[in-house]
N, C-alpha and C positions, 0 to 999 in steps of 0.2 A: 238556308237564307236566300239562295238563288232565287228562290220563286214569291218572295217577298221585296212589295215594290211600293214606294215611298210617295205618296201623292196628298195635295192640302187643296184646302179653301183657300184659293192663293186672292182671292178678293179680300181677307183682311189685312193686307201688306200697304194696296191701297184698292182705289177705284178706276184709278188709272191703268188701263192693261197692259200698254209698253213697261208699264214700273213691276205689274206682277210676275210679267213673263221674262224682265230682266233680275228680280232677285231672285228668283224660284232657279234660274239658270247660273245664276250665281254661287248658290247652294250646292249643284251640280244635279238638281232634281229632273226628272223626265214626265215627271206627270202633272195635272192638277184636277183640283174637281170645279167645275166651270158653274158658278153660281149667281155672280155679276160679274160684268165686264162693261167695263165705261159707266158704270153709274146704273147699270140696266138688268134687270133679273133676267136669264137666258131663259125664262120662258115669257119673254116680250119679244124674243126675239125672232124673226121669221130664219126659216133654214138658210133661205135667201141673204139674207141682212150676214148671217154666222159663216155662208160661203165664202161673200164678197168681201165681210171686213175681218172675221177675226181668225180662220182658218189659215190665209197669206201667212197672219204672224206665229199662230202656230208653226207652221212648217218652217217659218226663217228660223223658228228659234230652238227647233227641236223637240220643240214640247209635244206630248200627248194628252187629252181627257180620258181622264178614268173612272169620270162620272159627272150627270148631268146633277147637280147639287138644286132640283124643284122646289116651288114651294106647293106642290099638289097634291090635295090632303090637308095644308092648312087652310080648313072653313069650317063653319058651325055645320055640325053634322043635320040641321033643319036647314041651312039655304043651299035649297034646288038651284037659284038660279047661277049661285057660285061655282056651285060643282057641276053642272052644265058647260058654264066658261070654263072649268078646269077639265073638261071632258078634252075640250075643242084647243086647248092649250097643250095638252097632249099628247094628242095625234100630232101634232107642230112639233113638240119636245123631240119623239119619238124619230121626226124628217132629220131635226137635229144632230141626235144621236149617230143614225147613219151617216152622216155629212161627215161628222167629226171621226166617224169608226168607233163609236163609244158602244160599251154595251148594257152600262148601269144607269137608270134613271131615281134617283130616291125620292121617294113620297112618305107620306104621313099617312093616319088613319081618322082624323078629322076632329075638331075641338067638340067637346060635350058639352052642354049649357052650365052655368057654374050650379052648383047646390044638386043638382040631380048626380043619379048612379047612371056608372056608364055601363052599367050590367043592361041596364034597359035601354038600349042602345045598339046592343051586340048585332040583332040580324039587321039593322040598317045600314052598320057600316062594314057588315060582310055582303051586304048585297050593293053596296056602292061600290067596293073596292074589287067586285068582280066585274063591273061595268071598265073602270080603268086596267084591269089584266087583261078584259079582252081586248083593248086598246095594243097593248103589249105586246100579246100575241100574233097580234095581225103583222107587227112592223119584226118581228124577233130580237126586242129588245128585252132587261129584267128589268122587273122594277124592283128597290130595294127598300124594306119598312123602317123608318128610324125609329126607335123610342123617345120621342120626344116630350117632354113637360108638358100635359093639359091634353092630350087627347087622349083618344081611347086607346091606344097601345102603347101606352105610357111604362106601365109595368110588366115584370115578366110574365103573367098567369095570361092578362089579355093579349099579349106579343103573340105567346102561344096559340092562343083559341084564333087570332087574323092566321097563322102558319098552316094550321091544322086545317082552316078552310080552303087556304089558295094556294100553300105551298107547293112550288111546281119550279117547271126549265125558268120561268117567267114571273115568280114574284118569290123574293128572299128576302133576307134580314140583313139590314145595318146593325153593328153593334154600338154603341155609344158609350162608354164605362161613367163617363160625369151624367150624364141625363138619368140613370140608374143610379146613381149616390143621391141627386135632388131630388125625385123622386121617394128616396127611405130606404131603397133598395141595395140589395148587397150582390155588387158585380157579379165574382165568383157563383152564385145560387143563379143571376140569371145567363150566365157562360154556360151552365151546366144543363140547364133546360131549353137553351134556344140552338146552343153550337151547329146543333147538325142544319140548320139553315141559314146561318150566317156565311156571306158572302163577301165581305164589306167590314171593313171597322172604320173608327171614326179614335183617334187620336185627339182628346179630350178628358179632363178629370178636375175634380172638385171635390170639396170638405161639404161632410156631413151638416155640422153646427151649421154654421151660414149658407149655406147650397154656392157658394165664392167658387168662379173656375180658379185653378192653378195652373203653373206648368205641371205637365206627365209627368208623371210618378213622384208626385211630393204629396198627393191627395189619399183619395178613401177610394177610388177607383179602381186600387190592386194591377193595373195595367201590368208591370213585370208578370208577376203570377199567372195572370192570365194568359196573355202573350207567351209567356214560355211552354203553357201548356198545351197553346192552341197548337205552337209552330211544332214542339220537339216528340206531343204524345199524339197528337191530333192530328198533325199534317199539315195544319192552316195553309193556302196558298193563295196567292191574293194580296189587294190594296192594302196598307195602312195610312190614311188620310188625315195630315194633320187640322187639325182644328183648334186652334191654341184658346179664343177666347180670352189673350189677356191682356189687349186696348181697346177699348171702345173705338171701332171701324165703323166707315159709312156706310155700307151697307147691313149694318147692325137692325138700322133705322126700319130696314126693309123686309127683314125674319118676323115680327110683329111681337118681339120679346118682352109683354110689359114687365119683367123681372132686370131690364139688360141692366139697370144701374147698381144689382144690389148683388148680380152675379161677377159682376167687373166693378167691383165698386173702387178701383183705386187701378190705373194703367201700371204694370207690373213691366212694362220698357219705354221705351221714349218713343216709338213708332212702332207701327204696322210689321215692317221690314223686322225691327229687332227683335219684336213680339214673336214674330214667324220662325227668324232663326233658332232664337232658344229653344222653342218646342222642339224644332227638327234637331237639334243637337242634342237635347235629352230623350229622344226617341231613339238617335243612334246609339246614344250609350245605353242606352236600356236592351238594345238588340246588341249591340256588342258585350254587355255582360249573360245575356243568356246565351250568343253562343260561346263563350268562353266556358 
């Protein structure tokens, strides 16, 4: 468990970054993943802007990034002109990252038009997503692919077919255990086929029936099982990144979730803060029963 290290979306606590970097320290955590801060998606933010204002607090507080939490990748896999601006967003992410000593950037694989197959799709968004690795490359950043709801590497078979294209020092896999339950998908099959490029998890889970997040490990997610097999047979080493999902946060508004109301359809704590702890306290228990 040494080499296992505890880091969130600490922007659903609040929007406010003095309040995420004071509960997250409260916690007694050392990391986060930097998604907004002040109300602002860090890739609005120039390197500049990230040196002069939010870096200072980092370092007063002791905190680290352990990932730039993008939204690059989510655009309709037809607008050029988005992915363009997401080119040029970037190489900026990328200044970023260095600034901060970060070395993970997470991206997506880009929304599919609704009704079409994303099968017909495949060499566009492998030929886009080599445009942003070579981005990656240039700066020695990775970029990391989530599974997320509505795009093309949504499920395991396509995760696969982006990996086998680009997987290298410079582009891996997020894991997400809930975005694989809402999807149809069954965790474990896609642990099994993605593992050796996974970089990254994502502390997250959800029910089948309703695709509803929950707290870790009360869902369809298999999180313990998984987790225990990554760390005790596999060696997993690396983030685990809370992402709890169970109050509607303000920068919810800004992931472009049209689902948020029906995945979070009832705040499961009275805030952000208490939202956050819970997860991270069932995340410890869940790592303290597999090392036991």
């Amino acid at each position: 468990m040494e080499k296992i290290m505890i880091s969130g979306f600490s922007d659903e606590i609040s929007s406010d970054f003095d309040e995420q970097l004071r509960v997250v320290t409260g916690l007694g955590m050392e990391y986060i993943s930097l998604r907004t801060a002040d109300g602002k998606s860090i890739a609005d933010y120039s390197a500049k802007e990230v040196k002069e204002k939010l870096l200072p607090k980092l370092k007063d507080a002791g905190v680290r990034v352990s990932s730039l939490g993008s939204p690059i990748g989510k655009v309709e896999i037809g607008d050029e002109e988005g992915i363009a601006k997401q080119l040029v967003q970037l190489e900026e992410l990328c200044r970023i990252a260095k600034v901060l000593d970060c070395r993970y950037i997470r991206i997506f694989s880009f929304y599919i038009p609704e009704g079409r197959n994303p099968e017909d799709y495949r060499e566009a968004v492998i030929e886009k997503l080599i445009k942003f690795n070579a981005v990656a490359r240039t700066y020695g950043v990775v970029l990391i692919h989530e599974n997320e709801k509505g795009i093309y590497g949504d499920g395991k078979e396509r995760c696969r077919v982006i990996l086998d294209a680009l997987g290298s020092d410079h582009f891996k896999a997020v894991f997400d255990f809930a975005n694989f339950v809402q999807c149809g998908e069954d965790p474990v099959e896609c642990w099994k086929l993605l593992h050796d490029q996974v970089v990254y998890i994502h502390i997250k889970d959800a029910v089948a029936s309703d695709k509803e997040n929950v707290l870790c490990g009360t869902g369809e997610g298999k999180i313990k099982e998984i987790l225990e097999r990554a760390v005790r047979e596999e060696g997993y080493e690396g983030f685990l990144t809370l992402e709890p999902h169970l109050v509607v946060f303000d920068a919810l508004k800004s992931l472009e979730l049209a689902d948020a109301d029906s995945i979070i359809r009832e705040n499961k704590a009275t805030d952000g803060a208490e939202g956050y702890a819970l997860q991270y306290y069932a995340l410890k228990e869940i790592l303290n029963a597999i090392e036991r």
